[in-house]
C-alpha positions in Angstrom: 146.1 36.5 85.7 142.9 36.5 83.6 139.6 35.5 85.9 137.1 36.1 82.5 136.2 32.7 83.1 136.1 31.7 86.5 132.5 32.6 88.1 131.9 34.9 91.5 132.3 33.3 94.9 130.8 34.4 98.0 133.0 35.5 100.3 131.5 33.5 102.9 132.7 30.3 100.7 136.1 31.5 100.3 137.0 32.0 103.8 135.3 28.9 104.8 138.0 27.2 102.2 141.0 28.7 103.4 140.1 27.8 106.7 140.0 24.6 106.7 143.5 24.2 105.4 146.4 23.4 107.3 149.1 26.2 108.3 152.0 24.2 105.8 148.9 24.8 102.9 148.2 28.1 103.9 151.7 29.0 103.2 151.6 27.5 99.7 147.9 29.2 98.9 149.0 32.2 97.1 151.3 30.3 95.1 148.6 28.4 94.0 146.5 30.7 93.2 148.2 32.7 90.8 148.4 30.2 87.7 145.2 28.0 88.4 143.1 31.2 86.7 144.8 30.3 83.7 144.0 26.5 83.7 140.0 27.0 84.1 138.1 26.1 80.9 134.1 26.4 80.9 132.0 23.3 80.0 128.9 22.9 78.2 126.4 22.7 81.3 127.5 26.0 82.5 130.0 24.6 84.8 133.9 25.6 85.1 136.6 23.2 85.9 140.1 23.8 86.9 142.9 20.9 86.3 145.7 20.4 88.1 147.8 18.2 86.6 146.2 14.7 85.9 145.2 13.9 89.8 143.0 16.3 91.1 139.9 18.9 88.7 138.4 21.5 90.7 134.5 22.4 89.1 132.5 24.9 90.2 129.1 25.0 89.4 127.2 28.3 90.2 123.9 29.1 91.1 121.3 30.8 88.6 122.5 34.3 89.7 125.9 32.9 88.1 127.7 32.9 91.7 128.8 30.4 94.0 126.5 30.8 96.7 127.1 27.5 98.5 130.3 25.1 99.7 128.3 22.4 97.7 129.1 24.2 94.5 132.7 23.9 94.7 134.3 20.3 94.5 137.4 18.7 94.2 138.2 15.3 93.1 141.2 15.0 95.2 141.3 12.8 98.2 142.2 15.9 100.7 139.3 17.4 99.6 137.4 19.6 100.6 139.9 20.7 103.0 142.4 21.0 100.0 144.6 23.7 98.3 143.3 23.2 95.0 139.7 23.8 96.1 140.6 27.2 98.2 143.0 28.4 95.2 140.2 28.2 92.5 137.8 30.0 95.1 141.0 32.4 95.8 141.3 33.1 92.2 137.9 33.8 91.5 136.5 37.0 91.2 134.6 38.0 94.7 131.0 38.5 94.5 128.8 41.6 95.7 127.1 41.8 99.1 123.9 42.6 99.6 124.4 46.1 100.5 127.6 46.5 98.5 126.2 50.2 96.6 128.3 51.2 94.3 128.1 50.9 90.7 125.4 48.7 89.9 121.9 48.4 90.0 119.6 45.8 88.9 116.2 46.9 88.9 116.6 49.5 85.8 115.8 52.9 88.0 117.6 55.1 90.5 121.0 56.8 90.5 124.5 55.2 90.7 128.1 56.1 91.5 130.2 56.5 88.2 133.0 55.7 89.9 135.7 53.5 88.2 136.5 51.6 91.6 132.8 50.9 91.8 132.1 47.7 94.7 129.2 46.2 93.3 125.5 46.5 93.0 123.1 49.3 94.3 120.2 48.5 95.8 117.3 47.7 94.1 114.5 50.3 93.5 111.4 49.5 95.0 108.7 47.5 93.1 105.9 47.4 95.4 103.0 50.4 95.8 104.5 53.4 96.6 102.2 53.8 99.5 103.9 50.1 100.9 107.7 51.4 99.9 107.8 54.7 100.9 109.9 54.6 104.1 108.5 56.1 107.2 111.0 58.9 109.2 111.4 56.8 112.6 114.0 58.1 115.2 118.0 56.5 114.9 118.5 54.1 117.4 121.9 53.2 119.1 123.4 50.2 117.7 123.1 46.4 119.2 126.1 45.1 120.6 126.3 42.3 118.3 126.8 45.2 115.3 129.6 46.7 117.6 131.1 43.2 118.2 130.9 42.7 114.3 132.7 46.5 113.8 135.4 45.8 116.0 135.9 42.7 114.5 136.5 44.3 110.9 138.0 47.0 112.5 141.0 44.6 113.6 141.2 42.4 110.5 141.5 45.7 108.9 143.9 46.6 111.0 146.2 43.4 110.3 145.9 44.0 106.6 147.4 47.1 106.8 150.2 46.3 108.7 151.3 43.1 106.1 150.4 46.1 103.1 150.4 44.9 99.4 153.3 42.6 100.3 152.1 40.8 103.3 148.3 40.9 101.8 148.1 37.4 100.4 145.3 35.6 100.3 144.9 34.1 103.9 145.0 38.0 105.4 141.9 38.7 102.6 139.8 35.7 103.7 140.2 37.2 107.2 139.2 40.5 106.1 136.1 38.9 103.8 135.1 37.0 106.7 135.0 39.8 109.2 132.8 41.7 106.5 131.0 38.9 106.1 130.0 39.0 109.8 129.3 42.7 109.7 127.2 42.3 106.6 124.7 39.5 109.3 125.1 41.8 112.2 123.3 44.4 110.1 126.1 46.3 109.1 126.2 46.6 104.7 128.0 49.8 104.3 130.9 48.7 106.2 131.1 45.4 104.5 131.1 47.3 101.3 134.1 49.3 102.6 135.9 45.9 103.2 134.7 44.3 100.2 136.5 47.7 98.4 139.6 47.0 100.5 139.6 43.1 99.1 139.6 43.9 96.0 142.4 46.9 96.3 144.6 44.3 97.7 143.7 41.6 94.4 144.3 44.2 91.9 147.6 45.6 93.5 149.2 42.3 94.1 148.2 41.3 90.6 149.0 44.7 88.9 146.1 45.0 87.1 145.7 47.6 84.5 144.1 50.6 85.9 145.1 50.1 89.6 146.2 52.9 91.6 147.8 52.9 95.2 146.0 56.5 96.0 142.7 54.0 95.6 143.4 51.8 97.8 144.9 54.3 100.5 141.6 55.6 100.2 139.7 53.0 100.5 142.0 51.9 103.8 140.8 55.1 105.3 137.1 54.7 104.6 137.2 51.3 106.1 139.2 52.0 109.1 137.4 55.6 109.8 133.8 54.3 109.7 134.5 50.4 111.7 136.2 53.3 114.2 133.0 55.1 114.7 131.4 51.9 115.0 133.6 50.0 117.1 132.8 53.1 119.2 128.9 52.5 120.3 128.7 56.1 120.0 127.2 55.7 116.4 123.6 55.8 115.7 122.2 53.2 113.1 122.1 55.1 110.0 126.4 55.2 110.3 125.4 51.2 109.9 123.8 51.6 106.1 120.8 50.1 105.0 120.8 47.0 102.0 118.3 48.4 100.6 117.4 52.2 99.2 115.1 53.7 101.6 112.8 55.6 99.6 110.3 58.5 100.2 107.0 60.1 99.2 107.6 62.5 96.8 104.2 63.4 95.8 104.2 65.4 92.2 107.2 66.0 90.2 108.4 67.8 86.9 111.9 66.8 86.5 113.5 67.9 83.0 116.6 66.0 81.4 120.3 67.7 81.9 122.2 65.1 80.6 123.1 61.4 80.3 126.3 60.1 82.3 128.0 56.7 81.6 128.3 54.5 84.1 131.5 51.7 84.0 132.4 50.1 87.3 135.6 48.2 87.8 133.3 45.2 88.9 131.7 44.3 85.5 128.5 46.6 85.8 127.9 49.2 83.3 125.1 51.7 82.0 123.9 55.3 82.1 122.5 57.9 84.3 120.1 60.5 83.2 120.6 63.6 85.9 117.6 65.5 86.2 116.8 69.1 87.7 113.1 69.8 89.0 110.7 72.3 88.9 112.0 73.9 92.5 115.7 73.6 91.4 116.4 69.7 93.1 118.2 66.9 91.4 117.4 63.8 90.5 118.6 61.1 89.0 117.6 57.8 87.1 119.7 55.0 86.2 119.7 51.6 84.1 123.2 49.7 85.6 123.6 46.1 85.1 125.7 43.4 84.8 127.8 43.6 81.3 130.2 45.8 81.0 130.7 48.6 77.9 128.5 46.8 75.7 126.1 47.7 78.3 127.2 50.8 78.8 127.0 52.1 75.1 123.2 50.4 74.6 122.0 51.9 77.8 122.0 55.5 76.3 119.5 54.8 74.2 117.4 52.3 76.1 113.8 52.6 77.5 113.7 54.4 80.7 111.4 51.9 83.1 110.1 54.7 85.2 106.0 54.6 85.5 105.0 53.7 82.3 106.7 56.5 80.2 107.3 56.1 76.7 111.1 57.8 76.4 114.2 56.3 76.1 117.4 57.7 77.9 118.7 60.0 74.8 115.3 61.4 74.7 114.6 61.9 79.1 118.1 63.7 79.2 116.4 66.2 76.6 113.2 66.0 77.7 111.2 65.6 81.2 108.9 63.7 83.1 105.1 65.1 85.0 105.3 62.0 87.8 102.4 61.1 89.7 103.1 59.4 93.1 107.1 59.9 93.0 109.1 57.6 95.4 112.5 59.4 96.0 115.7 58.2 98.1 117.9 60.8 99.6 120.1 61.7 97.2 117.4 62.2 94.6 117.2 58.7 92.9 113.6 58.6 92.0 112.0 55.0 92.3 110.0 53.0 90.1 107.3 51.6 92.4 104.2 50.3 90.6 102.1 53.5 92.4 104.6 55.5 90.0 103.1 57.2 87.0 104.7 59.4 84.6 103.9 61.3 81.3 106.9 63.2 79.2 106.8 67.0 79.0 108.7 69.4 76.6 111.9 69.7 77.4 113.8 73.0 78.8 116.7 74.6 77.3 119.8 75.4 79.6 119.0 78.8 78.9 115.6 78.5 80.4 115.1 77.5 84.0 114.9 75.0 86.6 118.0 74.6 84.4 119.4 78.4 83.8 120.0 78.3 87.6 122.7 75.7 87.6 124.6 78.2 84.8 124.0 81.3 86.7 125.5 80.3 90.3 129.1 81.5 91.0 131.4 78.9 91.2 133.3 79.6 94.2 129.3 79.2 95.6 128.4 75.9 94.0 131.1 74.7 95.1 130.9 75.4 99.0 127.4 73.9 98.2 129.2 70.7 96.7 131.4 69.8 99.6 128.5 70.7 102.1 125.6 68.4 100.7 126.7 66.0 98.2 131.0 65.2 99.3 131.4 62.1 101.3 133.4 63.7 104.6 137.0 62.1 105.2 136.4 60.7 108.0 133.0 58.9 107.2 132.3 55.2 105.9 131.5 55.6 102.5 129.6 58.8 100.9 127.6 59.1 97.3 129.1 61.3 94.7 129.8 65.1 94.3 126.5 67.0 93.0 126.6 68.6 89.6 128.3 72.1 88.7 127.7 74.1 86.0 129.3 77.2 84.7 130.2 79.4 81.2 133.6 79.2 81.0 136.3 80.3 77.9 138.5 77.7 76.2 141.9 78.6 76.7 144.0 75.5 75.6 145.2 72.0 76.2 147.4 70.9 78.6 148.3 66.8 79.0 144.8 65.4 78.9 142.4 68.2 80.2 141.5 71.5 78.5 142.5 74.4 80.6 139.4 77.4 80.4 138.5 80.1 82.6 135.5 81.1 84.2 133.2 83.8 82.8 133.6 87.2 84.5 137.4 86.6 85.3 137.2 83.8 87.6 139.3 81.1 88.2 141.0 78.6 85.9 139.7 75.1 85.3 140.9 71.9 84.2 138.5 70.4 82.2 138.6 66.2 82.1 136.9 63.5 81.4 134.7 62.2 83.3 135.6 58.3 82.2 138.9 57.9 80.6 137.9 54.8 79.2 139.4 54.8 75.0 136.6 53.8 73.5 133.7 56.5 75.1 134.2 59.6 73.5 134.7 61.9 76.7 138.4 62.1 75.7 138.0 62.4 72.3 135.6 65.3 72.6 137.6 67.4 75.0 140.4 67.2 72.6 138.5 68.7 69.7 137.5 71.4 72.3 141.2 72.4 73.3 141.5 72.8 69.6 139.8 75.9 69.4 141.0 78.7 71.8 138.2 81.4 72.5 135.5 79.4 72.3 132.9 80.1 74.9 131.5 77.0 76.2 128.7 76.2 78.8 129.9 72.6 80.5 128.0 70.6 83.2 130.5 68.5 85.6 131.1 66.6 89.0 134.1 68.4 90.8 136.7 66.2 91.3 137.2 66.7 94.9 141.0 65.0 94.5 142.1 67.4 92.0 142.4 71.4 92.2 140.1 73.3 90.3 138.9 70.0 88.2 135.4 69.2 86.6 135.1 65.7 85.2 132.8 67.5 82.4 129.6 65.7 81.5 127.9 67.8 79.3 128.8 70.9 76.8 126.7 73.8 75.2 126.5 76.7 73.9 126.8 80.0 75.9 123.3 82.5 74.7 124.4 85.7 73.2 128.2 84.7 72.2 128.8 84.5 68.6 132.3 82.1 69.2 130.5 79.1 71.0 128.8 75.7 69.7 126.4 75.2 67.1 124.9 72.2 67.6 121.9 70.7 65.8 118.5 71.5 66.5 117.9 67.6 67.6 120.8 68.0 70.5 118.5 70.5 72.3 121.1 72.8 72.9 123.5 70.0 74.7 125.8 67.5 73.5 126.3 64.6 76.2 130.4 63.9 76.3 129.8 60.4 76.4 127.6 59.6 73.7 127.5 62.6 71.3 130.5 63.6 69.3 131.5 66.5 68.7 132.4 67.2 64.8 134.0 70.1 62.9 131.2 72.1 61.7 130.1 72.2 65.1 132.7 75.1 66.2 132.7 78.6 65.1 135.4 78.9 62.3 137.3 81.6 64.1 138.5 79.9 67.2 140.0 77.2 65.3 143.6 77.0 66.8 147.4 77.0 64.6 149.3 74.1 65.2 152.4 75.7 66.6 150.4 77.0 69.5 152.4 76.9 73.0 152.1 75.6 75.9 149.3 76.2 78.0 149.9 77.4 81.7 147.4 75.9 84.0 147.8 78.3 86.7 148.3 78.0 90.6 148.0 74.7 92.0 148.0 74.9 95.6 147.6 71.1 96.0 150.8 69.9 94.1 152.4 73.3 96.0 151.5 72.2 99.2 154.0 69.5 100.9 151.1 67.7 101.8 152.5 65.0 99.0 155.1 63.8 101.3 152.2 62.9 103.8 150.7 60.5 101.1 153.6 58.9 99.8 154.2 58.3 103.6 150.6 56.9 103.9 150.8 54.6 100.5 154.2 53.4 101.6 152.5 51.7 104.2 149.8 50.0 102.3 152.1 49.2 99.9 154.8 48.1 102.0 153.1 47.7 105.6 154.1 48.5 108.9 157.7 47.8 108.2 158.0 50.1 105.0 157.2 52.7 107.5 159.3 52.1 110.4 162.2 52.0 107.7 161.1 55.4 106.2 161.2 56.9 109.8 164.8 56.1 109.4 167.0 58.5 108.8 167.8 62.0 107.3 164.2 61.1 105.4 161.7 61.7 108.6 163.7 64.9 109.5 163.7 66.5 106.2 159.6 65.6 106.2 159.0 66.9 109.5 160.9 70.6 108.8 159.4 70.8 105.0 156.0 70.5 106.6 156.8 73.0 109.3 158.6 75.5 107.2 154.9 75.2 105.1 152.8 75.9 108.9 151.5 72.3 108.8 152.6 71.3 111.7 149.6 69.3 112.8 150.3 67.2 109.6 154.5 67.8 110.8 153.3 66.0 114.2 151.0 63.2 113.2 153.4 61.6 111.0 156.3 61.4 113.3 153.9 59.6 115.7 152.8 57.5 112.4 156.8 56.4 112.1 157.4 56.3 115.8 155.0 54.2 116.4 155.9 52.1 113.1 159.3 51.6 114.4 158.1 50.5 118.1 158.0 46.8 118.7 159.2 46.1 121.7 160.2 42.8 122.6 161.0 40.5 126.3 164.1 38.9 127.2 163.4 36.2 124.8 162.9 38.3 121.4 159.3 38.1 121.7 157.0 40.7 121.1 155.4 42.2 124.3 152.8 44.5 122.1 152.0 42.2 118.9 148.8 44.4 118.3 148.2 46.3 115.4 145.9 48.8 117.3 148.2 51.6 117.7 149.8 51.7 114.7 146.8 51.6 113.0 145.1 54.5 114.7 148.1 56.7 114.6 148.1 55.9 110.6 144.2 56.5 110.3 145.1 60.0 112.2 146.6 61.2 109.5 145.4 60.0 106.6 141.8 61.7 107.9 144.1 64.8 108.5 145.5 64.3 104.9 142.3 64.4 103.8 140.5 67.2 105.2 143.6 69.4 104.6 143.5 68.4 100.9 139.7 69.1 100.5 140.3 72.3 102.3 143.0 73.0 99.1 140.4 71.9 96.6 138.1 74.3 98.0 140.3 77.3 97.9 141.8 76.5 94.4 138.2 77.3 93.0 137.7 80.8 94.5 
């Protein structure tokens, strides 16, 4: 089903529709939706309208932000409405918009870092515009929260909790405008991060249901355990406020700066935003980061590289600050080193380092087995928190050993481990792909690559940047214009840009990859247990309990001394499988609570088991 043309709804105005239906239409709504996307056509004033049949046109008419904001701009000309089913099936088809402290992806005032992630939720906040003496946050203590935000978290926490009972299957469209409505009320009490999470969670449950291209069930697993860890801690009252998120950036005082240019990173979100981020390393070794993410896609996305970077009057684009750097005058800087664009903010361009030469040397020189400790302590979101930004950069000389499927397999200089070198965007037509293949094709070649561990993936770096390792006669030769780096996803690679000699045969073997103790571990059983109930729900479960099945998962995981993971999901099916029932067939328990937490138990012990697997396969 094909949205392109239908605009974003609130998600207040969505569940507001399929309220006011009646139960016989709420049992016909997700037949409706799924062929009114196809019937929308887009009119001259800007507006979109829907037919069905020759009795009844739906026509929404957003706002300027191009969103229906409002009931007002949704109408039906049928005589049930607005309390009919064509009304709520356009607004159920429609794509859902961004909440106010959706982060993710996006960002709309032309500065500050964001997430490359490809299951981005929506907008960052916007950098500050006002003085930097006016933005700069003060350091106050964390307050305990209100009871309205715990009312709110509990509330999500059980609409999430309903949703992953009914799964993929039973996660129609009247179980999302529950979910949408609780976020909705969590985003008022003051609660943006965790309507984020269920935004994430609504739009896993779309895409699966419509299998759209790209979707993966390991996503929205993931994103069940975000939502249901963090509303948890909320739901609690033991959490302070800053567990609650903030819908806007809070930004610092960062006095002076000299950042230089690492490299540029594109930025493609699954929710229509797209641009570049230019990571930064300062004169005391820090990172920072700024970004340019709007609205628009890959068209945005490949023009972004080259576009003006709107940071204190300097006169460099993108291409030229990854290469370059920046002396800032009265900095603004959020925690995770975005660096704000306040109107106290003025900046000049320096000469720009080589990765040879430090701040920038360091990143090159650190063992890995150290950077990446340092990784998963600062920069890893934790699995059992709401949320998290993503993994800090790694760097390291490595030797190019091979292909093998889509990654290059190389070792680390001074015998260290293997790696599996992909890209950081699989998307065809950046050339991250495309570049890493022309690497595999030359054996030998010493290479010095700049990445974000991939924290789901043994001994991974989603590469970002290549150069060429000082004092190694096989390794890149790049032109003088490059700066001694060639950004993965915008630079490509070309022949006479590799050493001669490490050009591979054609008949070359196989290349082995090495130990993987992730795919060795039986952990795997635990997550197809875990996405068999988001796909499935609470039934898929109770039926895989069933069995020889259970028992043969329970001994493979003790046989492996994972007992703790052995013990949690026999509870998981146990509790699955128990619905007990009166005299009369009815159910005595019909809460979701229990099942719920014994399935959030071990998906948070899936995870930290996992990371703790990660983490070893790079020492």
């Amino acid at each position: 089903m094909s949205t392109e043309l239908l605009p974003p709804v609130a998600p207040d105005v969505l569940t507001d529709a399929v309220e006011q239906l009646s139960a016989r239409l709420r049992k016909k709504l997700d037949a409706a939706i799924s062929g009114c996307a196809d019937q929308a056509s887009a009119t001259a004033d800007g507006t979109v309208e829907v037919h069905f049949g020759e009795n009844a046109t739906v026509t929404l008419c957003p706002g300027p932000s191009g969103t229906v904001t409002n009931a007002e701009q949704a109408v039906c000309t049928c005589l049930l409405a607005p309390r009919c089913l064509h009304r709520a099936a356009v607004l159920g088809a429609a794509p859902i918009a961004d909440g106010e402290g959706d982060a993710g992806a996006g960002d709309d005032s032309g500065t500050g870092k964001a997430t490359a992630s490809d299951t981005g939720a929506g907008p960052e906040e916007a950098a500050p515009t006002a003085p930097a003496a006016e933005v700069a946050a003060t350091v106050v203590p964390s307050a305990a929260l209100t009871a309205a935000q715990v009312l709110a978290a509990t509330a999500l926490w059980d609409a999430a909790a309903e949703a992953l009972c009914a799964g993929v299957t039973g996660g129609g469209a009247v179980v999302q405008a529950e979910l949408l409505r609780a976020a909705h009320t969590a985003r008022l009490a003051g609660l943006p991060r965790a309507e984020a999470a269920g935004l994430r969670v609504v739009r896993g449950l779309r895409a699966a249901r419509e299998r759209s291209e790209g979707q993966r069930l390991s996503d929205l697993t993931e994103a069940f355990r975000e939502l249901l860890a963090g509303t948890a801690l909320l739901a609690s009252g033991s959490a302070d406020t800053d567990a609650a998120g903030s819908a806007r950036r809070v930004y610092e005082q960062g006095g002076s700066l000299r950042v230089y240019g690492l490299c540029r990173e594109p930025v493609l979100s699954a929710t229509g935003y797209g641009g570049v981020t230019t990571h930064l390393v300062g004169s005391d070794g820090a990172g920072y980061s700024v970004s340019d993410v709007r609205p628009g896609g890959l068209a945005r996305v490949k023009g972004a590289g080259s576009a003006s970077v709107a940071l204190g009057g300097a006169v460099l684009d993108h291409a030229g600050l990854a290469r370059g750097g920046l002396r800032i005058v009265g900095a603004t800087v959020s925690a995770d080193g975005r660096l704000g664009a306040g109107r106290g903010v003025s900046a000049t361009p320096l000469r720009g380092v080589d990765w040879s030469e430090e701040p920038a040397a360091a990143l090159f020189t650190r063992p890995v087995e150290e950077a990446m400790a340092a990784v998963l302590a600062d920069g890893a979101p934790e699995a059992g928190g709401l949320g998290g930004t993503a993994p800090s950069l790694l760097g390291c000389d490595v030797e190019v050993i091979g292909a093998a499927g889509d990654s290059v397999v190389a070792r680390v200089a001074g015998e260290g481990p293997l790696l599996r070198l992909r890209p950081a965007h699989p998307h065809p037509e950046l050339p991250h792909a495309a570049n890493l293949r022309r690497i595999a094709e030359h054996p030998g070649l010493a290479l010095r690559v700049l990445g974000r561990p991939d924290l789901n993936r043994a001994a991974t770096l989603r590469s970002l940047a290549v150069g060429p390792v000082p004092g190694e006669s096989a390794t890149l030769r790049l032109p003088d214009a490059w700066k001694g780096r060639a950004d993965l996803g915008y630079d490509r690679l070309q022949g006479e840009n590799f050493p001669r000699e490490t050009a591979g045969s054609a008949d070359c073997g196989p290349v082995t990859t090495g130990p993987d103790p992730l795919a060795e571990a039986p952990l795997w059983r635990v997550r197809r247990l875990l996405e068999t109930g988001v796909a499935g729900g609470r039934r898929a479960v109770a039926e895989a309990g069933r069995g020889t099945d259970a028992a043969s998962l329970s001994a493979r995981l003790t046989r492996a001394e994972l007992g703790v993971a052995a013990h949690l999901a026999q509870a998981l099916t146990t509790e699955a499988g128990r619905r007990p029932r009166d005299t009369f067939g009815r159910l005595t328990d019909p809460s979701a609570d229990a099942y719920t937490k014994a399935w959030l138990a071990s998906a948070v012990h899936l995870a930290a088991a996992e990371r703790s697997l990660v983490a070893a396969s790079w020492s």
